[in-house]
C-alpha positions as CSV (number, residue, x, y, z in Angstrom):
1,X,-47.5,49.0,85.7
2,X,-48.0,52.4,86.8
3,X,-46.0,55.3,85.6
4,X,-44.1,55.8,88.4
5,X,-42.9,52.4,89.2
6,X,-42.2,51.5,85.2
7,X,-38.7,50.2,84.7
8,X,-36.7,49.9,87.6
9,X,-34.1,47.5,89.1
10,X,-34.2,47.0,92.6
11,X,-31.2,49.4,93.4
12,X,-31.9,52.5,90.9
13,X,-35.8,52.3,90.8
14,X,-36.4,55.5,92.8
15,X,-34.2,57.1,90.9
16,X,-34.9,56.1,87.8
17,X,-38.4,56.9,88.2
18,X,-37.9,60.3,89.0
19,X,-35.1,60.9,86.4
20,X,-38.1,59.0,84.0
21,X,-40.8,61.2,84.9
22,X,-38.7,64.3,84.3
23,X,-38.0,63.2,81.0
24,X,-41.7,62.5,79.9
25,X,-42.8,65.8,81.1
26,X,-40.0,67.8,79.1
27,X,-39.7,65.4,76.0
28,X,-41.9,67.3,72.9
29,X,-41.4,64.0,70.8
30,X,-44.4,61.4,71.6
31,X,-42.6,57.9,72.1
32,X,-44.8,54.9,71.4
33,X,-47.0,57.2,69.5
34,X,-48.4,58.0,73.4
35,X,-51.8,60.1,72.3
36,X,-51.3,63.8,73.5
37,X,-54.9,64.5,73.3
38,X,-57.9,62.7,72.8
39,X,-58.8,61.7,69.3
40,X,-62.3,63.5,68.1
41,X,-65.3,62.1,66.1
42,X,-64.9,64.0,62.2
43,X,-68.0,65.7,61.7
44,X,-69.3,64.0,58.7
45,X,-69.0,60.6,61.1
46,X,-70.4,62.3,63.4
47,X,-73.4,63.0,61.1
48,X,-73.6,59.1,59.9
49,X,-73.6,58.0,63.5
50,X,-76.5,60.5,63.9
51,X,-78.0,59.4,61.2
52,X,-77.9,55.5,62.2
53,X,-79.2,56.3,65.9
54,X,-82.6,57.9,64.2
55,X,-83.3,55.7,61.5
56,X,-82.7,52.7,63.9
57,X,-85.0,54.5,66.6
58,X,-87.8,54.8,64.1
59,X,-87.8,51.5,62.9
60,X,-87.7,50.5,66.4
61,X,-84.8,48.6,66.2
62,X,-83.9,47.6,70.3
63,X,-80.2,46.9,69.3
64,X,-77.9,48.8,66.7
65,X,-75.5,47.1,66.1
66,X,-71.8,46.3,64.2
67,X,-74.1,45.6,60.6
68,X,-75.9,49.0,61.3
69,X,-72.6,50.9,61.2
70,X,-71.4,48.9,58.4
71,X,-74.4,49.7,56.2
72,X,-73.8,53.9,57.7
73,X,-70.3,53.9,56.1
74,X,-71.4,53.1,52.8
75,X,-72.6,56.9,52.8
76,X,-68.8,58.5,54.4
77,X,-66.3,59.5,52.1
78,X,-63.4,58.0,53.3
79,X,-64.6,54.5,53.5
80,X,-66.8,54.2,50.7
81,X,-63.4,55.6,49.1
82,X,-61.7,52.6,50.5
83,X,-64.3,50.3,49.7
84,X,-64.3,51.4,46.1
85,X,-60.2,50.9,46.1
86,X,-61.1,47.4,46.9
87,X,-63.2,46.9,44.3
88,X,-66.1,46.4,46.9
89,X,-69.6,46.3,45.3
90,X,-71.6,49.2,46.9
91,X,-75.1,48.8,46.3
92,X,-74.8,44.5,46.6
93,X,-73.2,44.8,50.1
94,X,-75.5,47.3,51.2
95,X,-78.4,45.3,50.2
96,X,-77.2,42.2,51.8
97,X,-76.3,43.7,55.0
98,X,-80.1,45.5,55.1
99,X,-81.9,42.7,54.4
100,X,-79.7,40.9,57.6
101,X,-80.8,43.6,59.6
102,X,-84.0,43.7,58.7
103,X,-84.5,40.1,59.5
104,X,-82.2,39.6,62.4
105,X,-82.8,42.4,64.2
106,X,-85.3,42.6,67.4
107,X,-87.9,45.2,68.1
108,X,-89.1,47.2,70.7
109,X,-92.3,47.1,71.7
110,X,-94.9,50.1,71.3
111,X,-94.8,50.8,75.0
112,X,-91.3,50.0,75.7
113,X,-89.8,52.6,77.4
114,X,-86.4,51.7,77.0
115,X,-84.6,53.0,73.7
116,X,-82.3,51.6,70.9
117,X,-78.9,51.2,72.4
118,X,-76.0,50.1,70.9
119,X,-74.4,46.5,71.2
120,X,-70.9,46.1,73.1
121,X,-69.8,45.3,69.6
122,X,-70.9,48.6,68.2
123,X,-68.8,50.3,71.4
124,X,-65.8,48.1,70.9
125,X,-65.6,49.0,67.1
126,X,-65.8,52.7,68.0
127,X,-63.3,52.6,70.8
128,X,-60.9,50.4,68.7
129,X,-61.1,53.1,66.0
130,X,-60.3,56.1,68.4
131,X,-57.5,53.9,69.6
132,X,-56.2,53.5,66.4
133,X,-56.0,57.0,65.3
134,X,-54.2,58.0,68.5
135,X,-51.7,55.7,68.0
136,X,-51.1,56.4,64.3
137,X,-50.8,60.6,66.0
138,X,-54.0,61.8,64.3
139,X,-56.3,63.9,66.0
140,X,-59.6,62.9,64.2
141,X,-61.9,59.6,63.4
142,X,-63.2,59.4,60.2
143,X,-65.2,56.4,58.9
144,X,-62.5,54.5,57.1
145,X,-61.1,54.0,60.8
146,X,-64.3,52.4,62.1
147,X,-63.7,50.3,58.5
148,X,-60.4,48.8,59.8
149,X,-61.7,48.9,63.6
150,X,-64.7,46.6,61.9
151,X,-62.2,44.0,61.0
152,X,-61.7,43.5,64.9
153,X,-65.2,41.8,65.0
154,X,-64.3,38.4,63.7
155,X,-67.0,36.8,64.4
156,X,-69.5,39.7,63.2
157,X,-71.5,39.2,60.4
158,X,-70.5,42.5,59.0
159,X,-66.9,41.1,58.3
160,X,-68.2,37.8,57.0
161,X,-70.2,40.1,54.3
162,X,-66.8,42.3,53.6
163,X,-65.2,39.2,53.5
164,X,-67.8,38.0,50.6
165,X,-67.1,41.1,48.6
166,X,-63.2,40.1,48.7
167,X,-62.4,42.7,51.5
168,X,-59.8,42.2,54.0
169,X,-58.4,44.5,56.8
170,X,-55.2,44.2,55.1
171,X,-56.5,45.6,52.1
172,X,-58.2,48.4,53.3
173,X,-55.4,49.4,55.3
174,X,-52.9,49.0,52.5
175,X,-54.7,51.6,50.7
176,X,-55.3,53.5,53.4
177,X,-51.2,53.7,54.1
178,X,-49.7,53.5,50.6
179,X,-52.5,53.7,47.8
180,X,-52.7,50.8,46.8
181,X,-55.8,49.9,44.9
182,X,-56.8,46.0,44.7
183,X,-57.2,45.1,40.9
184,X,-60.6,43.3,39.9
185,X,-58.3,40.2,39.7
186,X,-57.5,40.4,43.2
187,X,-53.8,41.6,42.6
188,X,-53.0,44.8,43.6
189,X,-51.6,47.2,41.8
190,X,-50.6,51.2,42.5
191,X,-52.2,53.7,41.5
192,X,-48.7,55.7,40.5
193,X,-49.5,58.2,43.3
194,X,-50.1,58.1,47.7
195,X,-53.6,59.1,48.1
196,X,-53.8,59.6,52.1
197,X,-57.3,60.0,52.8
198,X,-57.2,62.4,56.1
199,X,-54.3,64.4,56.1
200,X,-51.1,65.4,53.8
201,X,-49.6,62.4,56.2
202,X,-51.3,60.1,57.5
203,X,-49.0,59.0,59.7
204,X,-46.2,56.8,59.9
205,X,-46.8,54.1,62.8
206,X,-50.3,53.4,61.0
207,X,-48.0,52.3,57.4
208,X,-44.9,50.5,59.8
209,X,-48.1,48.5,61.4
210,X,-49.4,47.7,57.8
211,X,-45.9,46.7,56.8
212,X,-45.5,44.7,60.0
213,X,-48.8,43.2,59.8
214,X,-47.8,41.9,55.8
215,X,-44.3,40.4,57.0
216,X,-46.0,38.7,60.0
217,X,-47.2,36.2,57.4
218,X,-45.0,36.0,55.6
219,X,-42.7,32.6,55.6
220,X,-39.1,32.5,56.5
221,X,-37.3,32.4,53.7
222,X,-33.7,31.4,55.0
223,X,-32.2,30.4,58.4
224,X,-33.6,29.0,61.5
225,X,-36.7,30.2,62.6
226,X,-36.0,33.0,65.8
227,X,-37.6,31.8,69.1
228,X,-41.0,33.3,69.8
229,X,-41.3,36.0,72.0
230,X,-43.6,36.3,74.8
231,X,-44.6,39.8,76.2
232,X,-45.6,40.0,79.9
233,X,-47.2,43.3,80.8
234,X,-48.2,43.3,84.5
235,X,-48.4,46.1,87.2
236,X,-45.5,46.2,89.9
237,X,-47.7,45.8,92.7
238,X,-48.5,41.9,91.6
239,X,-44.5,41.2,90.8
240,X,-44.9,38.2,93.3
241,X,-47.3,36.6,90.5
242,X,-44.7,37.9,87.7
243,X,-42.4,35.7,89.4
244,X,-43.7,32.7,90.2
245,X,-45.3,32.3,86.4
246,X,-41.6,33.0,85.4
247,X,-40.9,29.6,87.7
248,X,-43.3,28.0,85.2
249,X,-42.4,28.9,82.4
250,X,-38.3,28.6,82.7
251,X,-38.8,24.8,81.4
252,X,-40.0,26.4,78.1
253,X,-37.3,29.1,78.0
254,X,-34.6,26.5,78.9
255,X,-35.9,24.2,75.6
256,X,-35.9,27.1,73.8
257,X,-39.7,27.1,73.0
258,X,-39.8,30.7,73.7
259,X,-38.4,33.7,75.1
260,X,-40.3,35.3,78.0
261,X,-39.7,39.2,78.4
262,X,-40.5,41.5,81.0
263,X,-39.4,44.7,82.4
264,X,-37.2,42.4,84.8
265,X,-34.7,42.2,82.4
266,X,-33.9,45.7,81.9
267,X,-30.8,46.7,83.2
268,X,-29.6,49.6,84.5
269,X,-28.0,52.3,81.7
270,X,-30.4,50.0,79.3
271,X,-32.4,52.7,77.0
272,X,-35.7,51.9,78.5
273,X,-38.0,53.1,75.8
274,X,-35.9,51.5,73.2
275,X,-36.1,47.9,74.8
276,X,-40.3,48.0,75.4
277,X,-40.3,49.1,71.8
278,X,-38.3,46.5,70.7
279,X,-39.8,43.7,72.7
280,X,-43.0,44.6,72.0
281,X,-42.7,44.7,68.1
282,X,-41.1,41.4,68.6
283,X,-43.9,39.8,71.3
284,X,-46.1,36.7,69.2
285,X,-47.8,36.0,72.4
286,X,-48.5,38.7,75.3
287,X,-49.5,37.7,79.2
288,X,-51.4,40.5,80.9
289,X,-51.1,40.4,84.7
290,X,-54.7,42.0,85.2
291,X,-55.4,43.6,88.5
292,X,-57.0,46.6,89.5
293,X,-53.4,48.2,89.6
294,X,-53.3,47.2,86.6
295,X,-56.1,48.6,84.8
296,X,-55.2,51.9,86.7
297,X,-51.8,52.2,85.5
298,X,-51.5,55.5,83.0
299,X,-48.0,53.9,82.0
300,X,-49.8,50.2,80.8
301,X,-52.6,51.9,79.1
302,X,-50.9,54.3,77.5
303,X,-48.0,52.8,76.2
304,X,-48.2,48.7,76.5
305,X,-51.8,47.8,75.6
306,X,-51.9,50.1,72.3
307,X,-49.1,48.4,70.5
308,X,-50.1,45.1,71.7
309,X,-54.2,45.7,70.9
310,X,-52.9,47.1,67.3
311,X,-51.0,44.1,66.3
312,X,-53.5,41.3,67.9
313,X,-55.8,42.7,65.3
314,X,-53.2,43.1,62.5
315,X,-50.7,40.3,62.9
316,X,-52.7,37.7,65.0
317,X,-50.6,38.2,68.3
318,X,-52.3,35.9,71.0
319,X,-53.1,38.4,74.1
320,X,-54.0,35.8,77.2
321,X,-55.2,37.7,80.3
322,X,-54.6,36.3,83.8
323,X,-56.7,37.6,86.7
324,X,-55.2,37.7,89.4
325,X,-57.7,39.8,91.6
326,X,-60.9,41.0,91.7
327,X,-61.3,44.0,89.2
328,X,-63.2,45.8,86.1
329,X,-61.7,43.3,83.2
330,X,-65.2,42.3,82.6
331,X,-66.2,46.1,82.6
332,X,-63.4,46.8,79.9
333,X,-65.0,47.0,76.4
334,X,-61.6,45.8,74.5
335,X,-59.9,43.9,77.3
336,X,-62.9,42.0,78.1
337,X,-63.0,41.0,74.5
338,X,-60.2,38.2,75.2
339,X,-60.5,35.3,76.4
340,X,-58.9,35.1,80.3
341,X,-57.1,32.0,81.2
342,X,-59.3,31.9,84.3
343,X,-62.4,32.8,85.0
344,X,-63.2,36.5,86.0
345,X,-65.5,35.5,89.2
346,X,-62.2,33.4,91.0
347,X,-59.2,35.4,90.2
348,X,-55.9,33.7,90.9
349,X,-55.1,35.3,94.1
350,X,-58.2,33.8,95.2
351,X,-57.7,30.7,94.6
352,X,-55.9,27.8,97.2
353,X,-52.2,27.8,96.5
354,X,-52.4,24.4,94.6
355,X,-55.0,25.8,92.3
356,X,-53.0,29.1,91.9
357,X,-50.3,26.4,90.7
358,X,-52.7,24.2,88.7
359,X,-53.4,27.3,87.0
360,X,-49.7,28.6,85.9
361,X,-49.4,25.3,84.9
362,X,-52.2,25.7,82.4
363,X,-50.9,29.3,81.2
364,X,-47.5,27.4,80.4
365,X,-49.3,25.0,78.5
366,X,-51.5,27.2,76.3
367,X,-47.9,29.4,75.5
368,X,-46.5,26.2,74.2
369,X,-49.4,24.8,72.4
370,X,-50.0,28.7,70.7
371,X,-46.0,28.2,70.2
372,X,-46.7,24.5,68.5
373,X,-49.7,26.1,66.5
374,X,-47.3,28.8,64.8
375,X,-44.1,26.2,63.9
376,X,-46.9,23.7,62.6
């Protein structure tokens, strides 16, 4: 949704997006944790990225990938220090992870003329990291951020070795927030004192998203479970698709299989900021509208997709994309990451209008099977 359009009923929408633009520019308070400035590379990562790139050049390596920048942060301070707080052995994972990338990794040939590049995986972990420490209002990267960004590789061998040395996201990032080291029992236990790596504060969004990312699974205790909450982000130019998946999902809201929230419902004098927030901490499942309108909206990528992105990796929110015209979703290195609910090459609006049907149909279907999943 671009900026300008963002939150607006059909009567007050010019105005409101004026009066809303006026407010962004004077407001000195970042809402949503909305990055001010790009996040910078810390200079010691800097120097183990460096690092990596030569050694993988001169061993010929064609690829370097997420295991290559797993086995680089054993040398950084601030995640070896966080591998240590979870009682990670050093010198075991390094050895295992060498001798994968030793024997799993192609080569170049003498005459090749191409160089060592790095996998998509190795770009996603990076971008995820910078993301991260946006969001969280730091201004630098430092390894133990490519550490957590790692996690976001699920099917990477790297995580499959942290996860033989005991080491979860959650761990690392609940030392990361609050100090907490993880006993050699696997209990953890505090270390009577906050030790935040990077700065006197590390940042408060990055211990709320720890915290949320705990409580997410955790089981109700008392009372009625709430009805899950479905997030649809989508760009104002496409609200003709908005509304007719709406159509298709109203059996599902009327059963009370979940609630489906979009910018629709806010009403005018509604504290705009206040209700994305909200909804967004709320969302289980979120629907992305993906267009090229989409992708190009400031507003979306700035404020919508960070949140969402943050707790898909934390608290296992289910993002389904829906294409609905021909764009750069396949050219996005995080977005591209999730699985669409149609196939890139025949975006919905492309389709006859009894497949464009067939295929809000099947986006109902997967929101109340992923509801089913979660109440099973």
């Amino acid at each position: 949704m671009a900026a300008k359009e963002k939150y607006s009923t059909s009567k007050g929408r010019k105005k409101r997006d004026k009066k809303h633009s006026g407010e962004a520019q004077k407001s000195t308070q970042v809402e949503l944790n909305e990055p001010k400035s790009p996040a910078t590379i810390a200079q010691e990562l800097e120097d183990v990225l460096h690092s990596l790139f030569v050694d993988a050049r001169s061993r010929k390596h064609e690829f370097i990938t997420v295991e290559h920048l797993l086995v680089g942060l054993l040398n950084e301070s601030t995640a070896k220090k966080a591998l240590l707080a979870c009682n990670a052995n050093l010198d075991e994972l390094k050895s295992r992870v060498s001798v994968f990338i030793d024997e799993n990794t192609s080569t170049l040939a003498d005459q090749a003329e191409q160089g060592t590049l790095p996998t998509l995986g190795f770009q996603r972990v990076i971008q995820r990291a910078i993301l991260y420490v946006q969001t969280s209002g730091r201004k630098v990267v430092h390894g133990a951020d490519c550490l957590v960004a790692i996690f976001g590789e699920k099917d990477s061998h790297a995580v499959y070795f942290l996860h033989q040395q005991g080491v979860t996201r959650f761990d690392v990032q609940n030392f990361l927030a609050h100090g907490v080291h993880k006993s050699a029992a696997g209990k953890d236990r505090y270390s009577g004192q906050k030790r935040d790596l990077f700065e006197p504060n590390l940042g408060q969004t990055l211990k709320n998203f720890a915290i949320d990312a705990a409580r997410s699974y955790a089981p109700e205790k008392k009372g009625a479970a709430a009805q899950p909450k479905l997030f649809i982000s989508y760009s104002h130019n496409d609200t003709g698709c908005l509304e007719r998946l709406l159509v298709h999902l109203k059996p599902l809201e009327r059963s009370n299989t979940v609630v489906c929230w979009s910018d629709t419902r806010i009403r005018t004098g509604d504290k705009w900021r206040a209700e994305l927030k909200k909804n967004l901490d709320d969302a289980v499942i979120a629907i992305l509208l993906i267009s090229a309108d989409f992708l190009a909206s400031d507003f979306i990528v700035n404020n919508e997709l960070p949140p969402l992105l943050i707790k898909a990796d934390h608290s296992g929110l289910r993002i389904l994309p829906v294409i609905l015209k021909p764009c750069g979703f396949r050219r996005d290195p995080i977005l591209s990451t999730f699985q669409a609910a149609n196939d890139p090459g025949r975006p919905l609006l492309g389709l006859s209008p009894i497949e464009q049907e067939a295929l809000y149909d099947k986006i109902a279907e997967e929101v109340m099977r992923e509801v089913n999943l979660r109440r099973a």
